[in-house]
N, C-alpha and C positions, 0 to 999 in steps of 0.2 A: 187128189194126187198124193202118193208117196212122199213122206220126203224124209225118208230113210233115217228117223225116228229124231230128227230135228227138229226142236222147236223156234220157229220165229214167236219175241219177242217185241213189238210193238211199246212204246211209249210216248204219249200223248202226254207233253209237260204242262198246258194252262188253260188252251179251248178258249171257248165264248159261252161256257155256262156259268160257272163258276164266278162271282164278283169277289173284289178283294176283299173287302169287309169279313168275308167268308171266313179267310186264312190269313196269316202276317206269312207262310208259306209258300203263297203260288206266284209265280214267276209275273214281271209286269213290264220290265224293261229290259230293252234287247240283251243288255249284260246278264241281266238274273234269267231270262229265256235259255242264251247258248248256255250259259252254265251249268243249267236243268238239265240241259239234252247231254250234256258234254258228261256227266256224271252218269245220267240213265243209262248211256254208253258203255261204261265206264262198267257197270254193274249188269250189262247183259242184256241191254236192248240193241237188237240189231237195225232196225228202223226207230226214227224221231218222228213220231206226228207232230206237226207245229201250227200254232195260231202266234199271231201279232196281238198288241194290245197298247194301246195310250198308255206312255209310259208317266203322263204326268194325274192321270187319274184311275187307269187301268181300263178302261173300256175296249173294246174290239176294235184292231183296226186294219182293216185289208188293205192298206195300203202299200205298194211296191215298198217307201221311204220307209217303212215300219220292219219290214221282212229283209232287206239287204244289211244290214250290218249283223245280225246273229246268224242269216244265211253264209256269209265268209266267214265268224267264226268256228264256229262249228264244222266248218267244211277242214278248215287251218288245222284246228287240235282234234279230229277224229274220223275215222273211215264210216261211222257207221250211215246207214241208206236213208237220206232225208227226204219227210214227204211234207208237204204242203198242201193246206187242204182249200179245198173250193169251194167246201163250207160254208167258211166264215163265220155269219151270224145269220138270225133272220130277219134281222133288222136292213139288210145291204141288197143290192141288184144283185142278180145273174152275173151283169159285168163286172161289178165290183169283187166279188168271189172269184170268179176267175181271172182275174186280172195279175194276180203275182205266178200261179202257176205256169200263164203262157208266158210272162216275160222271163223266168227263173228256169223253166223246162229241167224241173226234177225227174231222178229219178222215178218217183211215186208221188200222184199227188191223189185225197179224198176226192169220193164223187159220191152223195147220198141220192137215191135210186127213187127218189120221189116226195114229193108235197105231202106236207102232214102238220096235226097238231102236236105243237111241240111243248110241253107245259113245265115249265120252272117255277110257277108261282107257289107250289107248294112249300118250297123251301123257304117261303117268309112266314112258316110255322115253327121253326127253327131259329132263323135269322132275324132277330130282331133291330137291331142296330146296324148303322150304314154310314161310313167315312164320305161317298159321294153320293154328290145330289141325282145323280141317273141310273144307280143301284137299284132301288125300290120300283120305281117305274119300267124299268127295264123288266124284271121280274114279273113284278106286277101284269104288266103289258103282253105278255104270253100265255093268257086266258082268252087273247081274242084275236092272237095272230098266228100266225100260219105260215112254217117254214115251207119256202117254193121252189120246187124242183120237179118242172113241169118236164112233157115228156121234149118238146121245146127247149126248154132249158138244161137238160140233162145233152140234148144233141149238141147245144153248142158250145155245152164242155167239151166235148169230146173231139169238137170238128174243130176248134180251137188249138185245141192241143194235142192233133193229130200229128201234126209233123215235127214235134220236138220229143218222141219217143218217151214218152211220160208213159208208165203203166197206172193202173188208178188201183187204191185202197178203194172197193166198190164195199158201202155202207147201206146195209141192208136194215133195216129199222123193223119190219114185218114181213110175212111171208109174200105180199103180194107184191114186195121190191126183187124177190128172187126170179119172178114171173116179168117182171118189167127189163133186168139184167138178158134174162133168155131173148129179152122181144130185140132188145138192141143187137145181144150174138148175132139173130137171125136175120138183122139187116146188115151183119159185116161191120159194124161200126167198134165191138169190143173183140178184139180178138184173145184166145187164149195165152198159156193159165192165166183165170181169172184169179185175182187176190179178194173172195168174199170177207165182209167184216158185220160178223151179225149181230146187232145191238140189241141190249137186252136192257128192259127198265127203266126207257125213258116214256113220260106219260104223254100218252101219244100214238106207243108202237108197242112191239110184244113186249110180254112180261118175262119175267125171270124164273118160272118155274121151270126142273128140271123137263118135263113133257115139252116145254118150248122151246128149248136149248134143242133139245131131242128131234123134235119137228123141224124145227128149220134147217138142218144137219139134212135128216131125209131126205126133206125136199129139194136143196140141193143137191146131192148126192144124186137123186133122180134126172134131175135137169141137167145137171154139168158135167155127171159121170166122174173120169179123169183128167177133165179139163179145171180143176179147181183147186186152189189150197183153201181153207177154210181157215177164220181166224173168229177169236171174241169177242165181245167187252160187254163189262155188267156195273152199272151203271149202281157208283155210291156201295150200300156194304155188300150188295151181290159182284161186288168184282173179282175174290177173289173164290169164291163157291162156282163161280159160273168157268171163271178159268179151269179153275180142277176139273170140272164134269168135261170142257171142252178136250185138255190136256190127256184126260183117260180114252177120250176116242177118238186119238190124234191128231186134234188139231191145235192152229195157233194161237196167241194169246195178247192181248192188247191192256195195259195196265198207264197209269200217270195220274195228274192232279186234271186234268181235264174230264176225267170218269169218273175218280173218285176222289175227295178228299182227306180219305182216310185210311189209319193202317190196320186197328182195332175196332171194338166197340167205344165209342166216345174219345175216340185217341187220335188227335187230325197227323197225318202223313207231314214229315219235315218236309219230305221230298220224294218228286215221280222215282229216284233212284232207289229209295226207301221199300217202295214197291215191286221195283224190279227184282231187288232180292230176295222178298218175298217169296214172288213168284215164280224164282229160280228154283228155290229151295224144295217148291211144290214139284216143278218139271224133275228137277233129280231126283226126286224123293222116289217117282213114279218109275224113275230107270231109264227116262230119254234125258236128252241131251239140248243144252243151247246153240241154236245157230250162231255164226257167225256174221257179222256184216257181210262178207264174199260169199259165204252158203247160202245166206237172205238172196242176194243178188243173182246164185245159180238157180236157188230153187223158184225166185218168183220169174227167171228170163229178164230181169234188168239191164241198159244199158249201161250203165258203170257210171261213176262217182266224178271219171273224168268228161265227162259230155254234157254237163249239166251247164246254165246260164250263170253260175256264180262263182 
């Protein structure tokens, strides 16, 4: 779809990949979460991807109690479109994942388009040292498990959170999640524009070359025609290479400390806002333009900021 040389900017402040050990950086308590988003805002993200996290150890935690107090703040000190994801981790149920999106009925909440190997453990070639004790294993432990997002479980996102007018950041990992998105079109269960989010460079799903970026574009393009905005994310230092490639054949772009934690070569990111401006710098440079929170909201067909459960 058009969207009349705007770019949505997306920002994903903390995730469930990243452990704290990682960065003294990444956001872990609800105060240091809205603050992240409230800044990336701040800086030109028109949408906040958000994970929750144990704020006494940092671990993931989908809990409603974990997502309600930076869900009001953030709503308090800024307009921009908050999504919540159904994610999670892959450590957590189907219900546990969806559990804040039906009670909160955002705007935009993630929906990843299928089961797969999700592999972090590479990062303890890197990482050597660990403040807690379920870092290591956590990591470790995604050599032999397997994020689940059956076609089951993808249904009951969506019948869930059918009637709180939630649109989904639909997370596309590989080309054969763009083929599973069409199968649900075709039962009537997602209707248009769909908001695709193509990930790149997680081990597991497609890679970062530009032919990939490229392919998955096509193939979209083929299958959803006009009914689609297309957006990014490239995972670690192809975040911001993969935005540009995206950004020159129009589409959107998803940046924060949940993709990457970095701003340079060996230069860890203060902050997702750090990156947003970055990535501004990229879209203007190219001669489009940042959307706005209310442009995000025309161009994706959202129901507004005042309909939400929070």
């Amino acid at each position: 779809m058009a969207n009349q040389n705007k770019i949505i900017i997306t920002c994903a402040v903390t995730g469930s990949i990243h452990t704290p050990s990682m960065s003294p950086h990444l956001p872990v308590s609800a105060e240091q979460i809205a603050q992240a988003a409230i800044e990336a805002a701040e800086a030109g993200a028109a949408i906040v991807h958000l994970h929750a996290r144990n704020p006494a150890d940092g671990r993931p935690d989908q809990s409603t109690e974990a997502f309600a107090p930076f869900l009001q703040v953030i709503k308090q000190r800024s307009d921009c479109v908050i999504n919540i994801t159904t994610g999670g981790a892959a450590t957590m149920s189907v219900e546990e994942r969806v559990k804040p999106a039906a009670t909160f009925a955002p705007e935009v909440a993630s929906l990843n388009m299928g089961s797969m190997n999700f592999g972090l453990y590479p990062m303890l070639e890197r990482f050597k040292t660990f403040e807690h004790e379920w870092e290591r294993p956590y990591l470790e432990g995604s050599r032999d498990r397997i994020f689940r997002n059956t076609f089951g479980d993808i249904e009951h996102i969506l019948r869930t959170c059918a009637e709180n007018g939630t649109r989904f950041e639909i997370e596309c990992y590989d080309i054969g999640h763009l083929y599973t998105l069409a199968h649900f079109v075709d039962r009537g269960l997602v209707k248009a524009p769909f908001f695709v989010q193509s990930v790149f460079g997680i081990l597991g799903g497609i890679g970062t070359h530009p032919e990939d970026v490229a392919h998955m574009k096509r193939t979209a393009d083929r299958l959803f025609g006009n009914d689609y905005h297309w957006s990014v994310l490239g995972a670690g230092r192809s975040q911001l290479p993969i935005a540009t490639q995206a950004i020159a054949l129009g589409g959107n772009v998803r940046v924060g400390l949940e993709d990457s934690l970095w701003i340079g070569k060996g230069q860890l990111a203060k902050s997702s806002a750090e990156q947003v401006r970055k990535v501004r710098q990229i879209i203007e440079g190219l001669g489009a333009s940042v959307a706005t929170p209310d442009e995000a909201r025309q161009i994706l067909q959202l129901k507004g900021g005042d309909k939400v459960s929070f």
